[in-house]
C-alpha positions in Angstrom: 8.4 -3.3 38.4 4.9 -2.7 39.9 2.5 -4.9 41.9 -1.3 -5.2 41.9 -2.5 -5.3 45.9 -5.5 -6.3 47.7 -6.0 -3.3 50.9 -9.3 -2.1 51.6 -11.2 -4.1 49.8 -10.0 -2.7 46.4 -7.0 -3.2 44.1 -4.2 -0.6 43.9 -1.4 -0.5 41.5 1.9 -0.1 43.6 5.6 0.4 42.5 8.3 1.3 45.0 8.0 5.1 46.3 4.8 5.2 45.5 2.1 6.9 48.1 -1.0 4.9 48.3 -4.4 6.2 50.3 -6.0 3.3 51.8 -8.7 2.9 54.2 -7.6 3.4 57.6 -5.9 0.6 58.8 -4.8 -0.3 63.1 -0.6 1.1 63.2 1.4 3.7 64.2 3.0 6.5 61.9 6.4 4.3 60.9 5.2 0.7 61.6 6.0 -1.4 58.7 2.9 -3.7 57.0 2.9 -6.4 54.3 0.2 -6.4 51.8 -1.2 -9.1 49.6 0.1 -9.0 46.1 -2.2 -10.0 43.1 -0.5 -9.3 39.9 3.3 -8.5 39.8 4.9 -7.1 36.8 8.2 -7.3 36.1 9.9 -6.0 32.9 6.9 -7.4 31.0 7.0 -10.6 32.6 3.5 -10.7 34.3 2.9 -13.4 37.5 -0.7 -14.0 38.1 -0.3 -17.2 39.6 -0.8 -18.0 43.1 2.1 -21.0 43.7 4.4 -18.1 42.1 3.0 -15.3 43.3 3.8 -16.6 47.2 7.3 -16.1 46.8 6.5 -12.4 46.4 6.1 -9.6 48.9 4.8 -6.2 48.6 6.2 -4.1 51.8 4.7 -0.6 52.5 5.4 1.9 55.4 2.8 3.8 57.5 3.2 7.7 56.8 -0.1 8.8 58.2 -3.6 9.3 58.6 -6.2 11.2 55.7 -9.3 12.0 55.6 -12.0 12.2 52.3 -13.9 14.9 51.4 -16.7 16.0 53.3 -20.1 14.2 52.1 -23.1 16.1 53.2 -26.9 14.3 53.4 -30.1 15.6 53.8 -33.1 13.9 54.8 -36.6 15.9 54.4 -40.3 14.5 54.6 -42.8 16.5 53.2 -45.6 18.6 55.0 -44.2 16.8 58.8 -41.4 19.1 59.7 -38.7 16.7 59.1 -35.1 17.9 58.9 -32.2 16.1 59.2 -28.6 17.1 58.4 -25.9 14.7 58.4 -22.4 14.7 57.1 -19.8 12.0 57.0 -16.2 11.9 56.2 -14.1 8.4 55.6 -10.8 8.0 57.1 -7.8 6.6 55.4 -4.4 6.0 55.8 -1.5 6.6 53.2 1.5 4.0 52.9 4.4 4.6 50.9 5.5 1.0 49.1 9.1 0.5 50.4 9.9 -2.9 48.4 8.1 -4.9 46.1 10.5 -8.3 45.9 11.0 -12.3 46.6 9.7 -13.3 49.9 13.0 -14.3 52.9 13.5 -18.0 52.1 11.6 -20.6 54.2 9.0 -18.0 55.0 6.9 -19.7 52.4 3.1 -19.5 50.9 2.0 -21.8 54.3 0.5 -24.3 52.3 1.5 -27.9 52.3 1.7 -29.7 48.9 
């Protein structure tokens, strides 16, 4: 069973165990998070639908803070004696998926029908 997710503005493929680098989000080393699901596969059966998809929840565990590779700029203007050197390196954070399963009854989507 694995789960399409929405975190960071991107879409990550998640099945239980798994170790995802996201960007960084507020939470302490431990602290449990819920993240949106978008596709869910199980055993071939694929929900894409949002009514079914609500009674699905993908549950991931903080296990600590990364950072990207280093990304190194120059800026230069001719004949002026312009120089700049910047550098710039994006921090994530990596979640392990700790259950990908049916939501607790009466929890619900929170829509009224």
């Amino acid at each position: 069973m694995y789960a399409i997710v929405r975190c960071g503005g991107r879409q990550e493929k998640a099945s239980v165990d798994d170790v995802l680098t996201i960007d960084k989000l507020a939470g302490e080393v431990g602290q449990s998070i819920t993240l949106p699901a978008l596709l869910v596969v199980d055993d071939g059966k694929v929900i894409s639908s949002p009514a079914e998809l609500g009674g699905y929840q993908v549950t991931a565990e903080i296990v600590g803070a990364a950072a990207g590779p280093k990304i190194n700029m120059i800026h230069y203007k001719n004949k002026t004696g312009y120089r700049r050197r910047l550098g710039h390196r994006q921090k994530y954070t990596q979640v392990r998926v700790t259950g990908i399963g049916a939501a607790k009854a009466g929890a619900g989507s929170g829509k009224k029908g």
